[in-house]
N, C-alpha and C positions, 0 to 999 in steps of 0.2 A: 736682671738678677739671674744667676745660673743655677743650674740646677746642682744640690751638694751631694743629693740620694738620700737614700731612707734612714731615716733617725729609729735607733733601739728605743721603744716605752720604756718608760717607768717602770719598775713592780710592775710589766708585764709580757706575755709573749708576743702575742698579737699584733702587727705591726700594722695591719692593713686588710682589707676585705672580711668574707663573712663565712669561718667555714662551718663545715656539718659537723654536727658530736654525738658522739654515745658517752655513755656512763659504762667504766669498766671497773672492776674489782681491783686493786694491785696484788698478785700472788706473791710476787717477791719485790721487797723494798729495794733490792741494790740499784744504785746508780739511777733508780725513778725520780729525778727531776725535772722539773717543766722543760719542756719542749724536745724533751727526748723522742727518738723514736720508738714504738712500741708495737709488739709484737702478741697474737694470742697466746693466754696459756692454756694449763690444764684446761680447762673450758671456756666454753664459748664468751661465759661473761666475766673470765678473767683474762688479764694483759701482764705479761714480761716486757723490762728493756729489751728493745729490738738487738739482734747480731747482725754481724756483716752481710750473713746469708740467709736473713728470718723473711720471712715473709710480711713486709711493715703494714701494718693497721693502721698506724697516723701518729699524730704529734701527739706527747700528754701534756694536757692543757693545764691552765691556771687561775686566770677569770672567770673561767666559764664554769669552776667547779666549787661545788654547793661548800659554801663557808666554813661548814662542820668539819669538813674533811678539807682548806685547804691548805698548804704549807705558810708558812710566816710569810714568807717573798720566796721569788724565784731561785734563791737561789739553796734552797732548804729542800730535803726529798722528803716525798711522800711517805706514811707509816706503812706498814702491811693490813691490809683489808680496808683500806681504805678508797671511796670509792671516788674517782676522778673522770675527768673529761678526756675523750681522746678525739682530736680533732683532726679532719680528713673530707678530701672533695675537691683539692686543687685549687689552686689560682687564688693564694689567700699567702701576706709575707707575714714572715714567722721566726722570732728567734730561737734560731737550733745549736748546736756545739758542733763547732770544727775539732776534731780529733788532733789530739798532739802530733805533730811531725809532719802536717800540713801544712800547704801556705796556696792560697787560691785568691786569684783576681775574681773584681766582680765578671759575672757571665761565665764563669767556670759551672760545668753542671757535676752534681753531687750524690755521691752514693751511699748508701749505709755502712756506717762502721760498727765495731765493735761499742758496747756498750751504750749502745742509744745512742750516735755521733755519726759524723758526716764527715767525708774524704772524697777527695776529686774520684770522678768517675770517668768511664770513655762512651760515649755515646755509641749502640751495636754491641758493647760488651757487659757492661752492668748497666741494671736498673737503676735508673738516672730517678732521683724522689726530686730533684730541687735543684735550683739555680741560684748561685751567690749572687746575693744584691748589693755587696759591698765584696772590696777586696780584705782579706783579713791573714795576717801573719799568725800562724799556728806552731812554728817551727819548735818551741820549747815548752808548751803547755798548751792544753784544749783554748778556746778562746770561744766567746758567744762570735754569730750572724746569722745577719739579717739572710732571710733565704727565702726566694717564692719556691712555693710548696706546689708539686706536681702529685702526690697524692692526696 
């Protein structure tokens, strides 16, 4: 049998492994959907969708966040003040959003984009979070993959 690569969950992000979480505040609901990148806000114990150039905290998680506060499915963003899981530690696969107007084979490595999303990267020049585990055509709309997680 060969190997076909990593199947997206169900209703959820986590594809594989075990990573570390914190519970962060959402300061601002835009574009906070699961497995976005996320970025500190105003304080310590609050988190923004990450930018091209933020400094990423981790993934905003979905299973791993307390049922009171979680969205319907992944595909619903979180309210304001709500509090969620941000998951981070490396070595753990993770569905994240390819940014529209990409298109990346698997083993492409991946750098922060705008609005919590991910865009090929150059290893030496941008902080590389992730490597595509699947090859995914982004050329006309954002699109989910599969991504091992380097933070």
């Amino acid at each position: 049998m060969a190997y076909s690569g990593v199947v997206k969950p169900a209703n959820k992000i986590v594809a594989g492994g075990s990573p570390l979480e914190q519970e962060l505040k959402i300061e601002n609901a835009t574009n906070m959907y699961p497995g976005r990148l996320v970025k500190k806000g105003t304080n310590d114990d609050d988190m923004v969708v990450n930018t091209a150039a933020g400094a990423t905290l981790g993934w905003l998680g979905y299973e791993q966040t307390n049922p009171a506060f979680m969205p319907t499915d992944v595909d619903t963003i979180y309210a304001l003040d709500d509090m969620a899981a941000v998951l981070y530690g490396g070595s753990f696969l993770i569905v994240g959003s390819l940014a529209s107007g990409q298109n990346v084979n698997k083993g492409a490595r991946l750098k922060a984009a705008a609005d919590g999303e991910l865009a090929a990267g150059i290893v030496g020049t941008d902080e590389i979070v992730a490597i595509a585990e699947e090859s995914v055509d982004a050329t006309s709309a954002a699109a989910d993959i599969v991504v091992l997680s380097l933070i």
